[in-house]
C-alpha positions in Angstrom: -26.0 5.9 0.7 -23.7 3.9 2.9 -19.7 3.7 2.4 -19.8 -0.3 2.1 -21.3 0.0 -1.3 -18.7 2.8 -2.4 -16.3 0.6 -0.5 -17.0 -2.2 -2.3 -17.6 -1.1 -6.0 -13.7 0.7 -5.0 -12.4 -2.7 -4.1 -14.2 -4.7 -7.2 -12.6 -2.0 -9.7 -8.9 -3.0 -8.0 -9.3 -6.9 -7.8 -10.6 -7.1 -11.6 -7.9 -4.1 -12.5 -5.2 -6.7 -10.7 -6.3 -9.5 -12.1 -8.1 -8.7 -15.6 -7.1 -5.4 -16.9 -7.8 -1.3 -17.1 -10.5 -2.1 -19.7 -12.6 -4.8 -17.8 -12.4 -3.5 -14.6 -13.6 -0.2 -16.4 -16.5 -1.9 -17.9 -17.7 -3.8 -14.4 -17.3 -0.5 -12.7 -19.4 1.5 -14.4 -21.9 -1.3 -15.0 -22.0 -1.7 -11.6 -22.4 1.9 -10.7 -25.0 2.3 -13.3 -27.0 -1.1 -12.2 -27.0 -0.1 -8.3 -27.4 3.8 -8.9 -29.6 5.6 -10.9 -30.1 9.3 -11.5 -28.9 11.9 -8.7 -28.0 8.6 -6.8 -25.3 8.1 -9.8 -23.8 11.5 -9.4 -23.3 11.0 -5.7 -21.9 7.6 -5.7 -19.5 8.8 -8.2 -18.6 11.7 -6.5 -18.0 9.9 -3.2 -16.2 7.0 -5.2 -13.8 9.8 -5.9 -13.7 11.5 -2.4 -13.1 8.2 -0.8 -10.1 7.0 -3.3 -8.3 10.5 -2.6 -8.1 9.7 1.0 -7.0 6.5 -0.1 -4.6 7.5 -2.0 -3.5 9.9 0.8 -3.5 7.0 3.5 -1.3 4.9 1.1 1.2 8.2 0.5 1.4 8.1 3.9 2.3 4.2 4.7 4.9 4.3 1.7 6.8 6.3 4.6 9.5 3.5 6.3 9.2 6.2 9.5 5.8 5.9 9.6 5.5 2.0 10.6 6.8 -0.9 12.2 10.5 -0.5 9.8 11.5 2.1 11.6 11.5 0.0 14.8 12.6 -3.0 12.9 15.2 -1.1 11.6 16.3 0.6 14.9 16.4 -3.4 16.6 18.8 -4.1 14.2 21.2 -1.6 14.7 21.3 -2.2 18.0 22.0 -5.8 17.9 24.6 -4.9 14.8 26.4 -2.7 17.3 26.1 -4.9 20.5 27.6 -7.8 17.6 30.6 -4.6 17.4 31.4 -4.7 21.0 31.1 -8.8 21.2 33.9 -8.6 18.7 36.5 -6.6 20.9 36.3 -9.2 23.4 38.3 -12.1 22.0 36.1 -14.5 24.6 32.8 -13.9 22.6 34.6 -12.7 19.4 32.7 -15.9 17.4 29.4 -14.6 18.7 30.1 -11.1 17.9 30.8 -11.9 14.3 27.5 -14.1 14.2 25.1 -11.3 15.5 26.4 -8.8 13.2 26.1 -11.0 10.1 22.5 -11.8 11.4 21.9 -8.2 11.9 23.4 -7.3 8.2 20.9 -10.4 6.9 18.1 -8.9 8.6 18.2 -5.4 7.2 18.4 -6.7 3.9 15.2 -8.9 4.4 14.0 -5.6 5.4 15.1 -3.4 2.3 13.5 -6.0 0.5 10.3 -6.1 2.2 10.4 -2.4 1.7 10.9 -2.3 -1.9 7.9 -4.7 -2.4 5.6 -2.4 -0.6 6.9 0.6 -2.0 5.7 -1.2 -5.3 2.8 -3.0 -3.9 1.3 1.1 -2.9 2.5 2.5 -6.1 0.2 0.4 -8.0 -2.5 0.8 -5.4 -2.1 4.5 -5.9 -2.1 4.5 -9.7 -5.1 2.2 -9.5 -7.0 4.6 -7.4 -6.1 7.7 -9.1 -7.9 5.3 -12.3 -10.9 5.4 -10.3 -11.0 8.9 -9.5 -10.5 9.8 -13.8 -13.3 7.4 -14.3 -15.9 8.7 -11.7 -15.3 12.3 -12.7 -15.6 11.1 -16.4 -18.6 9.5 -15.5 -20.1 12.1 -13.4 -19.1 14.8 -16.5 -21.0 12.3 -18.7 
């Protein structure tokens, strides 16, 4: 049994959970699973389905981090130009240019709080919708 057809029931279950609900996406998941797999095949699917959702889950834990990706760097730019914007200020000659930098550098970090926030809720769901699939492929396998 290959991981594209584990990888692909996983990703069915979360478009038709995003777009239809927990009860359809239920439904075409287990149909699928029992249409595709049949006897011990089931039980393994199942139990790979659920192996390959925890590390899912786990990668997505992981990416809600902001010091794990390209925000931290993001973040860190902007600083630096907010200060640099600090030190244009002192100077009365670039004073003007100062002030502009560091309102672009206050506009830019909070495009990137909001950026944040949206994937912060973007992977919560993601998460909740895996740990769906994990309840339903043990319920399944128990069944």
């Amino acid at each position: 049994m290959n991981t594209h057809a584990i990888d692909e029931a996983i990703d069915k279950y979360v478009n038709e959970r995003m777009e239809s609900g927990k009860k359809r996406a239920e439904e075409r998941f287990i149909a699928y699973a029992y249409t595709r797999f049949g006897g011990e095949e089931l039980h393994q699917f199942l139990k790979k389905v659920g192996g390959l959702s925890r590390y899912y889950i786990d990668f997505f834990r992981v990416m809600q981090n902001p010091f794990k990706g390209p925000e931290l760097a993001w973040f860190l730019s902007l600083v630096t130009m907010g200060i640099y914007g600090i030190v244009m200020m002192l100077d009365d000659s670039s004073r003007d240019m100062g002030i502009i930098t560091l309102t672009g550098s206050f506009i830019n970090i909070w495009t990137l709080v909001k950026a944040l926030l949206k994937k912060w809720c973007r992977l919560g769901v993601l998460i909740a919708i895996y740990r769906e699939i994990i309840e339903i492929a043990e319920h399944e396998s128990l069944a």
